[in-house]
N, C-alpha and C positions, 0 to 999 in steps of 0.2 A: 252339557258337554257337546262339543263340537267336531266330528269325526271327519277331517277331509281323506276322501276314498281314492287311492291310487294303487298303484298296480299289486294287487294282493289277489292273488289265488284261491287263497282262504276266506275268503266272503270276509264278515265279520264278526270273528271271535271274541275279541273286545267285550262286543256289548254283550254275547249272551254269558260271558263270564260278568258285565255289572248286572245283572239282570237276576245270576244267581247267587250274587251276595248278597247276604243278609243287610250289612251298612250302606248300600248303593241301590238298593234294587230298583227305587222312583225315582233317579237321578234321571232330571230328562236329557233325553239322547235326540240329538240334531245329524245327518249323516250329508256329507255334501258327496256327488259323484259324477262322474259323465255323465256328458248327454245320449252317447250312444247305446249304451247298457241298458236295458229295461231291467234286465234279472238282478241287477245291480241295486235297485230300489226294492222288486219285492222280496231280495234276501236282506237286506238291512231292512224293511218295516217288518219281517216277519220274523225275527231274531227280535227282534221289540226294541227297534229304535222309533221315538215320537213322530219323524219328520224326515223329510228327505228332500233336497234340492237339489236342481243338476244344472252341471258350470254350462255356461259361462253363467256367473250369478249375479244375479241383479240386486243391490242391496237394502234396497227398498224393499225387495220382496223376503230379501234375510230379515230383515226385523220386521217386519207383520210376520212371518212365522216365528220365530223366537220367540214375540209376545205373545200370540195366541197358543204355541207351548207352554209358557210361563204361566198363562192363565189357567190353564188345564191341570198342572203341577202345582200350584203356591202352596198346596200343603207338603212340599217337600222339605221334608228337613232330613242331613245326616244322622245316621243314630250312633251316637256318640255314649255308650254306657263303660262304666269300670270294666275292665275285664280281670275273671277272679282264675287263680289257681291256687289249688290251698290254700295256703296263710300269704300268699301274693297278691297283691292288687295292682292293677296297671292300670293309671287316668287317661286315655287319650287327650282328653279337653286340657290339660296341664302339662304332660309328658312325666308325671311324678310317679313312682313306684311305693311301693309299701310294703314293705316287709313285718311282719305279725305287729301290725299298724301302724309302723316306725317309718318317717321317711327314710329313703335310702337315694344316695345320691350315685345316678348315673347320667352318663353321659347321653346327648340323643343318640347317637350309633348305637349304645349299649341299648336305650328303651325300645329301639327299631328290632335291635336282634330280639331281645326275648319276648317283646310281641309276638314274634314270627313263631318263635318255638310253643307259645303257649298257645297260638291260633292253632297249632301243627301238631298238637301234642298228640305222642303215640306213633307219629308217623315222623320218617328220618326226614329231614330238609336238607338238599344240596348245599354243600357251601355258595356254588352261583345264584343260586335261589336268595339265599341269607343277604349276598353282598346287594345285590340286586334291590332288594327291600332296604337295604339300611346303610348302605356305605354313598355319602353324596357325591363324590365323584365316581365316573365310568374310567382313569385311569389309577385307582386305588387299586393297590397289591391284594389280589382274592387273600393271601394269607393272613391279612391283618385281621380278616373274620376270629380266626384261633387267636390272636391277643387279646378280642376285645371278649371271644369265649371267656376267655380263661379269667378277666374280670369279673364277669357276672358270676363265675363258679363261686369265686371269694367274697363277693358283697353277700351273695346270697347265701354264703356259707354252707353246715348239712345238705338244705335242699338242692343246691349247687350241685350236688353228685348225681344227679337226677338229667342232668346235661349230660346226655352219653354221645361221644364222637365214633362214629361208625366207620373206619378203616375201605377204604375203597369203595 
């Protein structure tokens, strides 16, 4: 991944949130930034980004670092495992669900939401959160999250009630 660094305050949060997920955590991180910044480089290499390069940049020198991260990483792979919740299975690798081993046919919005709920589980997830992860446009009605709830409650039937909406 390639992070160009502009006017953010907040250093870079980015990475140390890939850095604490579990699916991302070796994902090599490239950070471009000014050249005036020094503090600029050692909070992105010390937040655990691989690399840093300050503009103006020179692209010859973009890929000799690129490769020489590449080198350093080639055993990155995504980890890409089922993820289970009771008698639910979720494929990332396929987008398929499974309901007490039956396929079950949802939409991708539908496999984006209830990823989220089962990554999340126990703890409430905002609707902006939800839409954010699963709805592919940015001008989608935040309310359509509740119709595509209210799908998953009925594919998934009993366990469906286990979706609780939390009022305010």
């Amino acid at each position: 991944m390639i992070l160009d660094r502009f006017n953010d305050r907040n250093g870079f949060p980015i990475i140390s949130k890939i850095r604490a997920s579990e699916k991302f955590r070796a994902l090599p991180t490239l950070v471009i930034g000014s050249d005036h910044q020094f503090c600029e480089k050692i909070s992105a290499l010390s937040m655990g980004a691989d690399g840093f390069l300050q503009k103006p940049i020179q692209f010859e020198v973009l890929d000799v670092k690129l490769q020489a991260i590449f080198r350093r990483s080639q055993s990155y792979q995504p980890i890409i495992e089922d993820i289970f919740f009771k008698n639910i299975t979720l494929s990332p690798l396929t987008g398929d669900v499974f309901f007490d081993s039956e396929k079950v046919n949802f939409t991708t919005t539908e496999y984006k939401l209830l990823e989220a709920l089962i990554l999340e589980k126990g703890r409430p997830v905002c609707r902006e959160a939800l839409a954010h992860k699963s709805l592919s446009s940015q001008n989608s009605c935040i309310r359509t999250i509740d119709v595509h709830i209210k799908s998953i409650r009925e594919k998934l039937g009993p366990l469906g009630r286990q979706i609780k909406t939390l009022r305010g």
